[in-house]
Every structure is written in C-alpha cells, then in structure tokens.
N, C-alpha and C positions, 0 to 999 in steps of 0.2 A: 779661759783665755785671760791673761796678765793686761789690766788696761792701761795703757799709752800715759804715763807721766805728761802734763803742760811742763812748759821750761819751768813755770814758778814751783809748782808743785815736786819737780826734780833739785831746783836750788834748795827748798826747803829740806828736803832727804838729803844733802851733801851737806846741810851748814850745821843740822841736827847732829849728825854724825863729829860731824868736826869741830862743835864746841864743844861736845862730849868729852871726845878725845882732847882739846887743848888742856882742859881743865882736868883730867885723869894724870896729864903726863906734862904739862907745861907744854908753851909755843915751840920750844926747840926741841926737845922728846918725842914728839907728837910727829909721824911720818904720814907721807900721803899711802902707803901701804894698808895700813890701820885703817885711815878713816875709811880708805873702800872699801876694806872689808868690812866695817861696822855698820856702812849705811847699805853695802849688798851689793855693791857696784864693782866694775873692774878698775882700776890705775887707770886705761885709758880714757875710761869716761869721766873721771873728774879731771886730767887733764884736757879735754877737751872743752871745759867750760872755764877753765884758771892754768894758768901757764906757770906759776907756780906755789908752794906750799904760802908763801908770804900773800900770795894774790888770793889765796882763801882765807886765808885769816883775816885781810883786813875787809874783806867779805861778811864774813863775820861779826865785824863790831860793827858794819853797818847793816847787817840786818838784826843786829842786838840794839841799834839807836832807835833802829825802825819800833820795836816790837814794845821802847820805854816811851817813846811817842803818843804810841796808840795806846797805851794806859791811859800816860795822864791823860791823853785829850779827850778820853771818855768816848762821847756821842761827836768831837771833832770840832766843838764849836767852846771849849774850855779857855775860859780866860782869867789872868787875874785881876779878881777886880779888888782887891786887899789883903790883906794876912791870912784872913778865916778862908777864903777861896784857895789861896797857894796849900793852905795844910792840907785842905780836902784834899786835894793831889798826892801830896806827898802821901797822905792816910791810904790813897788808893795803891799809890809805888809801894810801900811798904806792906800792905796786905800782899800784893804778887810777892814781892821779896819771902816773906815768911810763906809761902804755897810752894814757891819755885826757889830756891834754896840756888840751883846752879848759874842763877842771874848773876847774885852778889860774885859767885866764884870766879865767873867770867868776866867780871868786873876787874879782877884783882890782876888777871890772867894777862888782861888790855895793860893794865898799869904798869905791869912787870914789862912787860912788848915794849912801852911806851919809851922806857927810861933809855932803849938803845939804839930807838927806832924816829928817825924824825917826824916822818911821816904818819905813822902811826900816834906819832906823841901828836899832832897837828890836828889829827881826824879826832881823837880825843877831847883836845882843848874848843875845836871848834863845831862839833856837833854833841859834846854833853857839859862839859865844864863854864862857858863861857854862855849858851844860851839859858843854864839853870839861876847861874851866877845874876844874870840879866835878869831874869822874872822873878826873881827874889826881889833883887832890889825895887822891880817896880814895885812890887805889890807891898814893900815895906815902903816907898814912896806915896801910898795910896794911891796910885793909877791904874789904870785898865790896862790892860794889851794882849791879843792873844798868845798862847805859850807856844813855846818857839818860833817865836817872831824874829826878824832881822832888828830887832833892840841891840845897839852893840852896848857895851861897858862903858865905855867913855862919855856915851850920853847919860850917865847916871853919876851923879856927886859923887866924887870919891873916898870920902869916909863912909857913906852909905854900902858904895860899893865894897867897902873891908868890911860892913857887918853884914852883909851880905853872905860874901863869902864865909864869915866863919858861921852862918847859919848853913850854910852846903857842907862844911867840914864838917857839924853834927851830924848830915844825913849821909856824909859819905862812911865817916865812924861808925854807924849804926849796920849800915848795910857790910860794913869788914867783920863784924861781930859775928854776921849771919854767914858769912863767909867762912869765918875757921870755928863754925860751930857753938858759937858763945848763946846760951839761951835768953833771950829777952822779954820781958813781957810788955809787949807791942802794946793791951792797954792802957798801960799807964805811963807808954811814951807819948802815946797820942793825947791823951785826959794834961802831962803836964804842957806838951805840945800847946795845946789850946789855950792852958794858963798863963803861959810863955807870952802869947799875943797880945795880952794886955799891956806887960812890959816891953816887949817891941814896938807897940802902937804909940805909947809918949816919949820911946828914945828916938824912935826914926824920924816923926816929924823936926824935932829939935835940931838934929843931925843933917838934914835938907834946910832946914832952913839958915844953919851958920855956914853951910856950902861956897 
C-alpha cells in the first residue's frame, strides 16, 4: 500500500521535479505537463497546490533560499563573529555547490527569471543578495550578528558596503563557474580565501573608520 504523502513531503516531490525541469529547459520551456510527469503526478495535482506555472517557480526559489539557510546556519545558531567565521560558511556553501552541481544552475535559472520579472527580481534581492551583502559587511566590520538577520545595508558604512559587495561578486563568480561546468579547485580557493583575510582584516577597519 502507497503511504499518504504530508503536504511538506508532497511540496518537496513537486519543487524536486520542477527545478529539475527549470534548469533542463529554462523558466519559459519548462511546462506544468513535464514537471508532473517527472515528479509522477497528474496536472491536476500540482495545480491544486499553485495556480500557476510562475506561482511554482517562485516556490522554488524559496525553497532554494530555504535549503542555502540551512547550510550555512549549520546547527542554527551560526554567526558572524569576523572574516574567519563568514569563510567558514562560505567553505560550507561551497562544498554543497561542488556535491550539488544544480544549486549553481538554478541559481543562474532565478537570475535569468529575475531580469524580466519584478517580483522575482525582489525575492531575489531581498532574501539572498542583500542579506549575504549585510553579513559580509559586518563580519568585515568585526561585529557579531547572526546570519540572516534583519541587518539592512544602510546600516553599514557605505564604502564598506561596496567591498562588501565585491567580495559576494567573487562568490557569486565562483558558483557561475560551477554552473556552465568550469572545474575549480575548491582547495586552493578556500587556502587563498583564508590568505585574503588578512588583507581584508587592515583594509576594512581603515574603510569604517573614514566612514
């Protein structure tokens, strides 16, 4: 006897399915036909849970926000408490990245959504861009605060917060690399990673302090 799916346990089998599919055939390529047959369901059961193809995708990128959460935050209680703390994280994103290959892809899949999509571009900027953006900067400001905390941007110096950023433009580089295939050796990104912190460690404070 077939045992009874929970709702979560059923989202999970329809969003499986369907970032499969975004990333085999892109957002627009990608039909609600496919995805139920990929996940084993009929049409009508995933429309019964999303009203439309757009109302699963952006389903999607938040149970893909969810799933980059619960990396870094480990055990749940992950903060930054300085540079060496934030790498450890990123060491941990980046080991999933290099295991899980269709993370990066579906990455790319949101971005391309993003450029046409307000909405999409919105849930983007404000559940991955702008809180990584934020714990960067603190933990290049030497402060504490747990990751993904309501830190906005503004409360952090703004020339901090552009080297901020272009430290996220590395990480997002890195993971498009893994995304169309480019091999890396994650070793010796993390080994100069770490080297790096030294040199972030006497430009930040300098940078906060002419703020």
């Amino acid at each position: 006897m077939t045992r009874h799916l929970s709702h979560e346990e059923r989202r999970e089998q329809i969003l499986q399915a369907a970032e499969a599919l975004f990333i085999e055939k892109g957002y627009e390529a990608a039909r609600i036909n496919d995805i139920a047959e990929r996940a084993g369901l009929s049409k009508g059961a995933i429309y019964f849970r999303y009203e439309s193809k757009r109302d699963l995708f952006i389903d999607c990128i938040r149970h893909h926000f969810e799933e980059v959460q619960e990396i870094a935050l480990g055990d749940g209680t992950a903060r930054t408490q300085g540079l060496e703390d934030l790498l450890g994280v990123a060491e941990r994103f980046a080991r999933f990245v290099e295991k899980s290959p269709s993370s990066s892809k579906f990455m790319l899949v949101m971005t391309e959504a993003a450029v046409r999509d307000e909405e999409i571009r919105t849930l983007l900027v404000e559940h991955y861009h702008r809180p990584i953006v934020a714990a960067i900067g603190v933990a290049l400001r030497g402060d504490a605060m747990p990751l993904f905390s309501a830190m906005k941007l503004d409360e952090i110096d703004p020339e901090l917060a552009t080297l901020a950023q272009l430290v996220k433009s590395v990480i997002d580089g890195l993971s498009g690399s893994y995304a169309i295939g480019q091999p890396i050796d994650l070793n010796a990104v993390i080994r100069i990673g770490y080297q790096a912190i030294s040199v972030l460690s006497a430009v930040s404070p300098r940078i906060a302090a002419s703020g």
